[in-house]
matplotlib code that plots the C-alpha trace (Angstrom):
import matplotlib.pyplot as plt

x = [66.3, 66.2, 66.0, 62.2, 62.9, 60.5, 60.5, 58.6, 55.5, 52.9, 51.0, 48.6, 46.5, 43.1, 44.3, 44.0, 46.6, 46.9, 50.1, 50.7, 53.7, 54.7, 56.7, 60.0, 61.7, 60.5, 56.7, 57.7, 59.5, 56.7, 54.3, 56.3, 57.1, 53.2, 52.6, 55.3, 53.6, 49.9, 48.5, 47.0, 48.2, 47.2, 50.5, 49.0, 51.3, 51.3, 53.5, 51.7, 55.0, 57.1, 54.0, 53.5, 57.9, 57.2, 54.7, 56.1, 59.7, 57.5, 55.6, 59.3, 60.4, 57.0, 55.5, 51.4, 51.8, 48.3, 49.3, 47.5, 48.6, 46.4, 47.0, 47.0, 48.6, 48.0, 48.8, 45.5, 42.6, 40.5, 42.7, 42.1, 38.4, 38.7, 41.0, 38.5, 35.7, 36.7, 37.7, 34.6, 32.4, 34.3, 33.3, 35.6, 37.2, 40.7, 42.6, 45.7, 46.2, 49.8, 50.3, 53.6, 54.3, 56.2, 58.1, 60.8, 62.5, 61.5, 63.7, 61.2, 57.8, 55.1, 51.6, 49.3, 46.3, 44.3, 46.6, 48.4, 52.0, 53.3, 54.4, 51.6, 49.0, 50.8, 52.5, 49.5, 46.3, 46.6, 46.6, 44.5, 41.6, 42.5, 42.1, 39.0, 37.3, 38.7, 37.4, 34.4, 36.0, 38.4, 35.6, 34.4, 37.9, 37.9, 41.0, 41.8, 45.4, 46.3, 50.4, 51.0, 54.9, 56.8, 60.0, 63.1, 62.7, 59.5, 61.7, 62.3, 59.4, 56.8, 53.0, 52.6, 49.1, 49.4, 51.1, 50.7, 50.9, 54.2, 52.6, 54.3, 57.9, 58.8, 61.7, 62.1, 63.4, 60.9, 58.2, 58.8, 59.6, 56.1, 54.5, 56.0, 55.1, 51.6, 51.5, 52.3, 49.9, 47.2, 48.2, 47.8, 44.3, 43.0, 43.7, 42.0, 39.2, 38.4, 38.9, 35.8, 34.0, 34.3, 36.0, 38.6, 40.5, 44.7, 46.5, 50.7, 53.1, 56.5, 59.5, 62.4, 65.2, 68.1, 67.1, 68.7, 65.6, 65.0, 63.5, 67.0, 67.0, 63.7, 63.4, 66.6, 67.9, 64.5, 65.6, 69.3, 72.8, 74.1, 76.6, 74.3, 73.1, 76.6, 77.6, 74.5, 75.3, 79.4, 77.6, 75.3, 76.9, 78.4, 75.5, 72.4, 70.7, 68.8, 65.6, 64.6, 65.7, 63.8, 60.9, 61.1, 59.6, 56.4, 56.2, 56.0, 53.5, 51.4, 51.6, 53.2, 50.3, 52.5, 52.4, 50.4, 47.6, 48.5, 52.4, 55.2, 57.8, 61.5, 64.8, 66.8, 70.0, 71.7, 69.5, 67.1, 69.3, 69.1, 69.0, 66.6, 62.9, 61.0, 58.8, 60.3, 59.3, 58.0, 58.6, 56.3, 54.8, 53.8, 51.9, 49.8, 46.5, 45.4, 47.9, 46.1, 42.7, 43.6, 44.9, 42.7, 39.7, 41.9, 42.2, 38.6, 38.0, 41.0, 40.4, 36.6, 36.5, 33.6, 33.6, 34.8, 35.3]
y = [103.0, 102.0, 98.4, 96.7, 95.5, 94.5, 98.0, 98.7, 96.4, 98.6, 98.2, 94.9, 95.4, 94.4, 92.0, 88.3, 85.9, 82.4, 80.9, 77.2, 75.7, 78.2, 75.6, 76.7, 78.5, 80.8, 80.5, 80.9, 84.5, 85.5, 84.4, 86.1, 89.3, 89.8, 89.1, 92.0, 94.7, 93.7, 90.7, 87.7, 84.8, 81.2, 79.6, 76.2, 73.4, 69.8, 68.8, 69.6, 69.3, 71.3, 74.2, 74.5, 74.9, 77.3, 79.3, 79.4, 81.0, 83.1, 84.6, 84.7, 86.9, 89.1, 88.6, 89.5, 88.6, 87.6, 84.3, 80.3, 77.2, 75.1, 71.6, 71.1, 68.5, 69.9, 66.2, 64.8, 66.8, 65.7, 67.9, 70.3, 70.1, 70.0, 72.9, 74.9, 74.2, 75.0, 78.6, 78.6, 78.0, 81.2, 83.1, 85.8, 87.5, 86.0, 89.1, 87.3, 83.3, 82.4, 79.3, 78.6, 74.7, 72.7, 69.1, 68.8, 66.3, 63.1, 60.6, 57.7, 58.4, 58.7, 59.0, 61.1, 59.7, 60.8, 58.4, 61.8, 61.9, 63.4, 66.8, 68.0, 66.7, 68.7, 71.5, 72.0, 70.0, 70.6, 74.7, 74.8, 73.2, 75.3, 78.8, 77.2, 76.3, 79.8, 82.0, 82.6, 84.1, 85.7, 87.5, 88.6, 90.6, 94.3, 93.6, 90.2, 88.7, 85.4, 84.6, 81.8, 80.5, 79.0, 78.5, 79.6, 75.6, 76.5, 78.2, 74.3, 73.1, 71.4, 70.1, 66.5, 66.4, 63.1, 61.4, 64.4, 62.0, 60.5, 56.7, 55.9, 57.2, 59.2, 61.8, 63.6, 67.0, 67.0, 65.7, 69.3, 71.1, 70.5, 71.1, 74.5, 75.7, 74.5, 77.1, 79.7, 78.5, 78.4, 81.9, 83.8, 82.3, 82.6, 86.4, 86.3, 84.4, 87.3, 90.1, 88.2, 87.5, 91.1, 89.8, 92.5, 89.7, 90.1, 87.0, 87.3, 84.8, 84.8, 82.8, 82.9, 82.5, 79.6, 80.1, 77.4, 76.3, 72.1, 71.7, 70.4, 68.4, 67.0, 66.2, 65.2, 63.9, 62.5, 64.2, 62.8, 64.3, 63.2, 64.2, 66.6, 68.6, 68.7, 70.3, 72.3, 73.3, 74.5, 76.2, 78.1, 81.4, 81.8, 81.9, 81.7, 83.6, 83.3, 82.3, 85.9, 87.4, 84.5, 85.4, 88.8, 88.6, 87.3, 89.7, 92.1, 90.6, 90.6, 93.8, 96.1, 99.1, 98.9, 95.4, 94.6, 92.3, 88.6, 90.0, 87.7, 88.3, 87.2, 88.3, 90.8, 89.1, 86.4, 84.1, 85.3, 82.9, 85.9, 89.8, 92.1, 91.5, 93.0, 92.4, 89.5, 87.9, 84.3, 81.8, 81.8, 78.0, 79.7, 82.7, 79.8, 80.7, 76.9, 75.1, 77.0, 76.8, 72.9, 72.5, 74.5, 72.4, 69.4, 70.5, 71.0, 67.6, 65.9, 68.2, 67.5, 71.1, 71.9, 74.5, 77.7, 81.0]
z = [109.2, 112.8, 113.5, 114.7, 118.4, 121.4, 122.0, 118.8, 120.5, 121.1, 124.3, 124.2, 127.0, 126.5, 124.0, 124.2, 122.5, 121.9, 120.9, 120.2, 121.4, 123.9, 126.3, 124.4, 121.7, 119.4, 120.8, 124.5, 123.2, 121.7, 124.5, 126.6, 125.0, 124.2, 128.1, 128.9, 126.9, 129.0, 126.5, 128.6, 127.0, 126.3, 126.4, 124.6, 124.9, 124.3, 127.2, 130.7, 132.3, 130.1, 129.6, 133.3, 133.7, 130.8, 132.6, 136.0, 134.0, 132.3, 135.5, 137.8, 134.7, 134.9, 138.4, 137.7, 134.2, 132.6, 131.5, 131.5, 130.3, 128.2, 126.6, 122.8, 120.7, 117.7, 116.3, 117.9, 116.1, 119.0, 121.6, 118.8, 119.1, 123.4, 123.3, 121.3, 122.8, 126.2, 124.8, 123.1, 126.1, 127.6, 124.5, 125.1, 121.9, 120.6, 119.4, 118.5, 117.0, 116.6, 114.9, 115.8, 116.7, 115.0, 114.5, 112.1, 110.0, 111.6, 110.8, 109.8, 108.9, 111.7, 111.7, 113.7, 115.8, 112.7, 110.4, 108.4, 108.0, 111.4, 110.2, 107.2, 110.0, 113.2, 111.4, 108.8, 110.0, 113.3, 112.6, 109.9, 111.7, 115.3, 113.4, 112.3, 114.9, 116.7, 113.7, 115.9, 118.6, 116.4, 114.5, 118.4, 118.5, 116.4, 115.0, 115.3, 113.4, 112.5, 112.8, 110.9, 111.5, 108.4, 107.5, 104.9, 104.0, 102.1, 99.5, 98.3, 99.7, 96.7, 97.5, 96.6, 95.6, 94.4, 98.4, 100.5, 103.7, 101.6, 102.0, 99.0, 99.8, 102.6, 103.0, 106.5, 105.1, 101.6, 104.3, 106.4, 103.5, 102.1, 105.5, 106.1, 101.9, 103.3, 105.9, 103.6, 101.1, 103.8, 105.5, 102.2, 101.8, 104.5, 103.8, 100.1, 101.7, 105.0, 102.0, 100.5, 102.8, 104.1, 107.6, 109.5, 110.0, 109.1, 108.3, 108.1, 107.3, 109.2, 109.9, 112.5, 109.9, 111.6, 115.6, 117.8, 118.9, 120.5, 117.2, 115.9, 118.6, 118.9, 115.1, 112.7, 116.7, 117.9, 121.5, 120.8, 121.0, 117.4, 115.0, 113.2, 116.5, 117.4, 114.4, 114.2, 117.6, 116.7, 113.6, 115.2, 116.7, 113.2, 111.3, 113.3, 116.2, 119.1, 119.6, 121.1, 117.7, 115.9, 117.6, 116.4, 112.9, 114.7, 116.6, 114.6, 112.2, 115.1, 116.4, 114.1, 112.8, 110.1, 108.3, 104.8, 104.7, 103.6, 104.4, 104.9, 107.2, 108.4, 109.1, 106.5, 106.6, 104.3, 103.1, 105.8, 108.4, 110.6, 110.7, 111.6, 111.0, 107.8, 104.4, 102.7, 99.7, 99.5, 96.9, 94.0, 95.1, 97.8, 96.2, 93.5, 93.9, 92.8, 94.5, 97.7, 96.8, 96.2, 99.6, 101.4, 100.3, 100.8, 104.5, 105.0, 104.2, 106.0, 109.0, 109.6, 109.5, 107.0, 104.6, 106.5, 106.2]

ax = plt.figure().add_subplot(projection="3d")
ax.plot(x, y, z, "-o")
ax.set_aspect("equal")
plt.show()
């Protein structure tokens, strides 16, 4: 079977995309990517200075591209709240949400300006209340998708009910496992709760497998050259890829005509480190339909959200 490239992208012109932390990575592939193939894009970044570098690369790749910058600190559920408005009071239809920013493995525990551990509140929170507050524009849309970006690390990745913002003991990798299981859990329901509620909305799950991404650096390094991003940095050609093939299983769960409702998808090789991007199957403590319903009205509450859909 042939492989799924940016090739496969069907043409997105007409469509609108959003896609949060586009200044680098696996997010600024996919921003630009969708922008080749016609989508204007919200490339919504934390950093004015790196998202406006980001967008002046993307637009000297693809001169005319339909592209913005727009802040969003997706750790601040105020800039949440500014960011959606202002794309509220537009009230144009959101085709496309790509949840996609992320921090990783902080070394210490760190709180957000809401007081939640750093990564469930940016990596979680932080996305669960923006696709809230975007649902209305999303519902605008005739066949509006929901990209939710996790990680291989949610196959041991457990939800502490009992300290999810780890006050009582904090571990930087369990911390991001349970973060990244989170976005699972909250991708497929968001799917079981649009079936329901009789919304056209698709919601996917997907994950870049091992991309050298400044994730490494700007988590387990905190921006720093050490041993581990040295090492991780020798390892990489051997057994990871780049982050225009991590971006790939994104794309395609946001595009494709071909993907299943509530799918999950990554790459094909070992141990889904890297490959070429298809179905894959989550772990079961992703697929537990009370461990989801638990969060989900969990996140309400913490999030301020209300009850939604």
């Amino acid at each position: 079977m042939k492989s799924w490239t940016t090739d496969d992208i069907p043409p997105q012109n007409g469509r609108s995309a959003v896609v949060t932390g586009a200044n680098s990575g696996i997010g600024y592939h996919t921003a630009l990517e969708l922008a080749r193939k016609g989508a204007r894009v919200v490339l919504a970044c934390r950093s004015r200075t790196k998202g406006e570098a980001a967008l002046a690369h993307l637009k000297a790749e693809l001169p005319g591209a339909k592209a913005e910058l727009a802040i969003l600190d997706l750790s601040d559920l105020g800039s949440v709240r500014s960011f959606a408005s202002a794309l509220l009071d537009k009230g144009e239809p959101l085709d496309l949400l790509v949840n996609n920013a992320g921090i990783m493995a902080l070394p210490e525990r760190q709180a957000t300006n809401n007081g939640f551990e750093a990564q469930f509140g940016t990596n979680h929170l932080g996305h669960f209340a923006l696709t809230a507050l975007l649902l209305p524009l999303l519902k605008k849309a005739p066949a509006p998708r929901v990209v939710t970006v996790s990680s291989i690390a949610h196959k041991s990745g457990k939800m502490d009910f009992d300290d999810l913002q780890a006050v009582k003991g904090y571990v930087p990798w369990k911390a991001y496992r349970q973060s990244k299981l989170a976005n699972l859990l909250f991708a497929f329901e968001l799917q079981r709760r649009a079936d329901k509620n009789g919304l056209k909305l698709l919601s996917l799950g997907a994950h870049p497998g091992v991309a050298m991404t400044n994730l490494f650096i700007a988590g387990p390094g905190r921006g720093k050259r050490t041993l581990l991003t040295r090492l991780m940095e020798l390892a990489a050609p051997l057994f990871w890829h780049t982050e225009d093939r991590g971006a790939l299983p994104t794309l395609l769960a946001a595009t494709s005509p071909n993907i299943v409702p509530g799918g999950y998808y990554g790459p094909n090789g070992w141990r889904e480190m890297r490959g070429d991007p298809v179905r894959v199957r989550p772990e079961p403590q992703a697929e537990d339909l009370e461990a989801a319903a638990r969060l989900w009205k969990l996140s309400e509450d913490l999030a301020g959200t209300g009850r939604w859909p």
